[in-house]
C-alpha positions in Angstrom: 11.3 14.8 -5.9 14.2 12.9 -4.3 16.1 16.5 -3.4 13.0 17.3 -1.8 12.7 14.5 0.3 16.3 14.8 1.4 15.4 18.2 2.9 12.3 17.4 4.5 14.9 14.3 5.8 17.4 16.4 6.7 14.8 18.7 8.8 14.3 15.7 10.6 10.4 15.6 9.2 8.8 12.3 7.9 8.5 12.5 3.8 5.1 12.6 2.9 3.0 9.8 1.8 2.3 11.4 -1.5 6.3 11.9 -2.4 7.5 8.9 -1.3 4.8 6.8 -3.4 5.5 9.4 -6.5 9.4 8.3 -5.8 8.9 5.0 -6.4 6.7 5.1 -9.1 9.2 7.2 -10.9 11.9 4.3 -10.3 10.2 0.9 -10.1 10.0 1.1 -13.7 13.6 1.5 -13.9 14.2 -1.7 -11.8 15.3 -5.1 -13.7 12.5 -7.1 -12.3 12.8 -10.7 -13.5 14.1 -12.1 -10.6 11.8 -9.8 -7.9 12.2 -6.4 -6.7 12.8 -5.9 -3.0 12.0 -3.2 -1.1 13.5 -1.7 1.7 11.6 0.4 4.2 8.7 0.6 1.8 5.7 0.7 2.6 5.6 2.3 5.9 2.0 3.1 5.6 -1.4 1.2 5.3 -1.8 4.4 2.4 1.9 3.6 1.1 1.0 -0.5 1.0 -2.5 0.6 -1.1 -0.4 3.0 -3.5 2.2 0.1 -4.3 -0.7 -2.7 -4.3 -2.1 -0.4 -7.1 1.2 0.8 -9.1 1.8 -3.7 -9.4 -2.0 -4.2 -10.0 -1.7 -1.8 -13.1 1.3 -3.6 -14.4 -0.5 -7.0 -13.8 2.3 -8.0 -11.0 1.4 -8.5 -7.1 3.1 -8.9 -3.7 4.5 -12.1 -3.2 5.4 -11.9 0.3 5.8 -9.4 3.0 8.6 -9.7 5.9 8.7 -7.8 8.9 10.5 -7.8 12.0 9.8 -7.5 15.3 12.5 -5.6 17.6 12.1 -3.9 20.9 12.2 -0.1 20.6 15.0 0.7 22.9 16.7 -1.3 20.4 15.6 0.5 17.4 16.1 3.6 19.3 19.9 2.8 20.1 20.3 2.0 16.6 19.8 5.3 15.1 21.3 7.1 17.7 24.7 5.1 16.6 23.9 5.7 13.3 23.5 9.6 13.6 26.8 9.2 15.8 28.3 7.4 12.7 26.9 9.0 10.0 26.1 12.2 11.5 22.9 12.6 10.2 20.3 15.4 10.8 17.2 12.9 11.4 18.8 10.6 14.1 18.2 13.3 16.9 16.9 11.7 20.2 13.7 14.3 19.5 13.1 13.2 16.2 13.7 9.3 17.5 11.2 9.5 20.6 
C-alpha cells in the first residue's frame, strides 16, 4: 500500500482517503506509544479524523490535542515550490500546487 501511494504521489494525485487510513492502521500498531504518538500531516480529512478517532476508540486511546497552523497560501505555495526545486519532486509542480 505504501508503493502505491508513492505513485499515485509521484503522479502528482492526492492518495486516497481509504489508503492513507489503511497505511496507518497498518503502522500505528507498530509505534512505541507510551509517551504519545505524533502525527504528521494526518488527518487531512474530516473522513481521515473519523477513521483515526475510530482506529484509537477501538484500542481504548483518544486524541489528546490537535495543533494546527495558520499560514498564508502564497507562503505555503512558495514552500513547495522550493522543495520540488530541492528535492525535485514530481508532486511540487505549480499545477499540482494551485
Amino acid at each position: 500500500t505504501g508503493r502505491e501511494a508513492g505513485r499515485i504521489m509521484a503522479a502528482g494525485d492526492l492518495v486516497p482517503d481509504e489508503l492513507i487510513v489503511d497505511i496507518v492502521r497498518s503502522r500505528l500498531p507498530e509505534a512505541e506509544t507510551g509517551a504519545g504518538v505524533l502525527l504528521d500531516g494526518f488527518p487531512r480529512t474530516l473522513r481521515q479524523a473519523q477513521a483515526l478517532d475510530a482506529m484509537l476508540a477501538g484500542e481504548g486511546h483518544n486524541v489528546d490535542f490537535v495543533l494546527a497552523l495558520d499560514v498564508p497560501e502564497q507562503d505555503l505555495v512558495d514552500r513547495l515550490l522550493h522543495r520540488a526545486a530541492v528535492e525535485g519532486r514530481a508532486d511540487d509542480t505549480r499545477e499540482a500546487i494551485t
